[in-house]
C-alpha positions as CSV (number, residue, x, y, z in Angstrom):
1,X,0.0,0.0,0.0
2,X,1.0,3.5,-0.9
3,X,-0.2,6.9,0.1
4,X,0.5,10.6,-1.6
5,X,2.8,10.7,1.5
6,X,5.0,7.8,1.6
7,X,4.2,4.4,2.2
8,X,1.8,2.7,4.2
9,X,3.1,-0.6,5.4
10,X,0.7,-3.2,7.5
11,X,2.4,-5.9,9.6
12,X,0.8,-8.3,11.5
13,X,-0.4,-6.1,14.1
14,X,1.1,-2.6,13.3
15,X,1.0,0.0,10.3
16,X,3.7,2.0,9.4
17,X,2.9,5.0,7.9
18,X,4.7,9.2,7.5
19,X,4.9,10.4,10.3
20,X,2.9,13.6,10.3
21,X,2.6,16.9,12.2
22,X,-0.5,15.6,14.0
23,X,1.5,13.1,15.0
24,X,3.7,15.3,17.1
25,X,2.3,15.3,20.4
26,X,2.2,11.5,20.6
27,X,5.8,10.6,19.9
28,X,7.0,14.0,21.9
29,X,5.2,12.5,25.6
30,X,6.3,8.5,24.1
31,X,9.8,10.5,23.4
32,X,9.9,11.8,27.1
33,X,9.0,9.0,29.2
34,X,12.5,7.5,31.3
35,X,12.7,4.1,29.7
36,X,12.8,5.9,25.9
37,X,14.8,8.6,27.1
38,X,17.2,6.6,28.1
39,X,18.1,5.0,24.9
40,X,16.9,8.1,22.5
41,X,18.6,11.1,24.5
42,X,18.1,14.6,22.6
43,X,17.1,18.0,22.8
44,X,14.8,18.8,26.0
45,X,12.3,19.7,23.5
46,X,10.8,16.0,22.3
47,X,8.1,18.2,19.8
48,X,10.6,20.3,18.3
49,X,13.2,17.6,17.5
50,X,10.6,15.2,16.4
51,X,9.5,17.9,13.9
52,X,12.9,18.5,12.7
53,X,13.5,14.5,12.3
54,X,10.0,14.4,10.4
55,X,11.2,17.5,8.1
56,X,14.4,15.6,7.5
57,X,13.8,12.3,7.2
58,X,10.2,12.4,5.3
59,X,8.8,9.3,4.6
60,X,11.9,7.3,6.0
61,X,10.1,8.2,9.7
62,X,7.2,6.1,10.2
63,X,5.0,6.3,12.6
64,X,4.2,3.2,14.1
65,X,0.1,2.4,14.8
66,X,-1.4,-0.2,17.2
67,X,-5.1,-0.2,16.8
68,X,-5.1,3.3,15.1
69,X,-2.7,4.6,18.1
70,X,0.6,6.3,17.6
71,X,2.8,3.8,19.5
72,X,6.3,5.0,18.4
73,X,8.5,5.6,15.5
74,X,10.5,3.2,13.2
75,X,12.9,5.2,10.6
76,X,15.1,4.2,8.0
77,X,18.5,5.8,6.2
78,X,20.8,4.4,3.3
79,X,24.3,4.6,2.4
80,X,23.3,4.7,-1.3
81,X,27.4,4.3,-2.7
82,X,26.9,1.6,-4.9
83,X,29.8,-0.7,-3.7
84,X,28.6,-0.4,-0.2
85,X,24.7,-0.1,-0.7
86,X,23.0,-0.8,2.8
87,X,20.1,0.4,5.0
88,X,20.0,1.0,8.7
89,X,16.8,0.8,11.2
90,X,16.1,3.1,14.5
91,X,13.1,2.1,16.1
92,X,11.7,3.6,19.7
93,X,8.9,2.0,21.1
94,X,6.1,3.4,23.8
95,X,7.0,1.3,27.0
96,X,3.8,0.2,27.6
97,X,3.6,-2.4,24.2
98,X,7.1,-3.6,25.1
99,X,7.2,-7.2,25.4
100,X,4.0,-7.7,23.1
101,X,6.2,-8.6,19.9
102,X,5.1,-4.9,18.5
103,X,8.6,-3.6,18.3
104,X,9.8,-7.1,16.2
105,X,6.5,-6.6,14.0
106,X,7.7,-3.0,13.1
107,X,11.3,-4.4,12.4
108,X,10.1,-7.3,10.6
109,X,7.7,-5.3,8.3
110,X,10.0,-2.6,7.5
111,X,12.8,-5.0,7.0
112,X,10.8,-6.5,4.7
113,X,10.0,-3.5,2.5
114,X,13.4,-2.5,2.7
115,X,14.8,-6.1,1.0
116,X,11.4,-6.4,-1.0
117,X,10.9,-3.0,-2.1
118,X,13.7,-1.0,-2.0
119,X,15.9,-3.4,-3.0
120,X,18.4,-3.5,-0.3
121,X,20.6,-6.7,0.5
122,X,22.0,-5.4,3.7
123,X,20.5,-4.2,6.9
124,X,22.2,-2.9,9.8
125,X,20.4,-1.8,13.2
126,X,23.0,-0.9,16.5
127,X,21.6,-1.3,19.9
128,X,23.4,-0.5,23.2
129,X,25.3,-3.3,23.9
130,X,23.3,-3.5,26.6
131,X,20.1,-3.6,25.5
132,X,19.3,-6.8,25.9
133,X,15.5,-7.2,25.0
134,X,16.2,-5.1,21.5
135,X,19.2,-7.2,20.8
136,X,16.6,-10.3,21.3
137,X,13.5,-8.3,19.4
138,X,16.1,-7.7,16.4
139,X,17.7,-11.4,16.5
140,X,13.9,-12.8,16.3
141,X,13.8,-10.8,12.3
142,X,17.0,-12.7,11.3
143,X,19.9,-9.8,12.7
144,X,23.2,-11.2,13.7
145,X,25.8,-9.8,16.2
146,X,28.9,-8.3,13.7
147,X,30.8,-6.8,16.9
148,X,30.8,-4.3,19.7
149,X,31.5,-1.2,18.8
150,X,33.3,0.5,21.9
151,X,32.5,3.4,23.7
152,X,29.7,4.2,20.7
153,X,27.7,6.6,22.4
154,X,27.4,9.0,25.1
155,X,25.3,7.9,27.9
156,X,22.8,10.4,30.2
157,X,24.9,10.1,32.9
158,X,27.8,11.7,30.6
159,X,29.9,8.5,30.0
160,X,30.6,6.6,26.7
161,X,28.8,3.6,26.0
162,X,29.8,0.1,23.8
163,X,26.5,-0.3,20.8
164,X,26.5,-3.8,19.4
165,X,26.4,-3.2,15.3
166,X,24.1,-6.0,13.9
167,X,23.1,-7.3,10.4
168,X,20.8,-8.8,8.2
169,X,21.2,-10.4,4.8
170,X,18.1,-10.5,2.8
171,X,18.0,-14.1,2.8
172,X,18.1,-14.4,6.7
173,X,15.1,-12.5,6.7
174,X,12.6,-14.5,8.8
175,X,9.1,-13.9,7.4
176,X,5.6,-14.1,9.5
C-alpha cells in the first residue's frame, strides 16, 4: 500500500505510515517518558526535534500504529554508494507495548519492505550493547551480532557507551 505521503506498510499487528505533524504530540510524551529517554537522549524539547527529524527524514520516519494509536516511530537511512549499498533501522517504542512482539512486527515489516521493495541486501540496526530485550526483538527478524562497537555513544549520565552493530542479509530474513 502506498499513500500521496509515503508508504503505508501493515504488519501483522502494526501500520507504518509518514509520520505527520499531528503526530507530534504522541511521539514527543512516548519521546519523554524514562525508559525511551534513556536509549533516545536529545534536545529537552521531544516536539521540536521530532518535527525537525519528520522534516528531515520524510517518509523514512514512520509512525508506528497499534489499533489506530501512535505507538512509536521506526525510521530508515541508506548509504546509497553503490559498492557499499546498505540500509540502517532506528526504532523507539512506547514502553507500555514492550514485550508484546510490536517492536519485532515493526522491524520485521520494514525490514521486509526494505529487502522487497527497496531493493536493499544489507541491513544494519546498533543497539546499546546492553540492551538486551532489543538485541533479542532484532535477532527474532534474522539480525546477527557483527561486533561491539566500543565506547559508541554518550550515555545520560555523561559517559561513553559500547553499541552492538548488527546485520541482516536478505535471505536471513525471517518472514511471518
Amino acid at each position: 500500500m502506498s499513500s500521496s505521503a509515503g508508504p503505508v506498510l501493515a504488519g501483522a499487528v502494526i501500520v507504518l505510515r509518514p509520520a505527520t505533524e499531528a503526530d507530534v504530540p504522541a511521539l514527543a510524551a512516548i519521546r519523554a517518558t524514562p525508559q525511551v529517554r534513556a536509549r533516545w537522549r536529545g534536545d529537552d524539547d521531544a516536539s521540536a526535534e521530532t518535527r525537525e527529524t519528520i522534516a528531515e527524514l520524510g517518509d523514512r520516519h514512520l509512525a508506528i500504529l497499534v489499533d489506530g494509536r501512535v505507538a512509536g516511530i521506526i525510521q530508515w537511512d541508506s548509504e546509497d554508494e553503490p559498492d557499499y549499498r546498505h540500509a540502517s533501522i532506528d526504532i523507539y517504542l512506547d514502553p507500555a507495548l514492550h514485550g508484546r512482539g510490536v517492536g519485532t512486527d515493526a522491524v520485521r515489516t520494514l525490514a521486509t519492505h526494505l529487502i522487497d521493495v527497496e531493493g536493499f541486501h544489507r541491513l544494519v540496526i546498533d543497539p546499546a550493547a546492553d540492551n538486551e530485550a532489543a538485541i533479542r526483538c532484532y535477532a527474532k527478524v534474522g539480525f546477527r551480532p557483527v561486533g561491539i562497537m566500543r565506547q559508541y555513544e554518550r550515555g545520560a549520565d555523561g559517559t561513553w557507551h559500547d553499541g552492538l552493530l548488527m546485520d541482516l542479509l536478505a535471505a536471513e530474513l525471517i518472514r511471518w
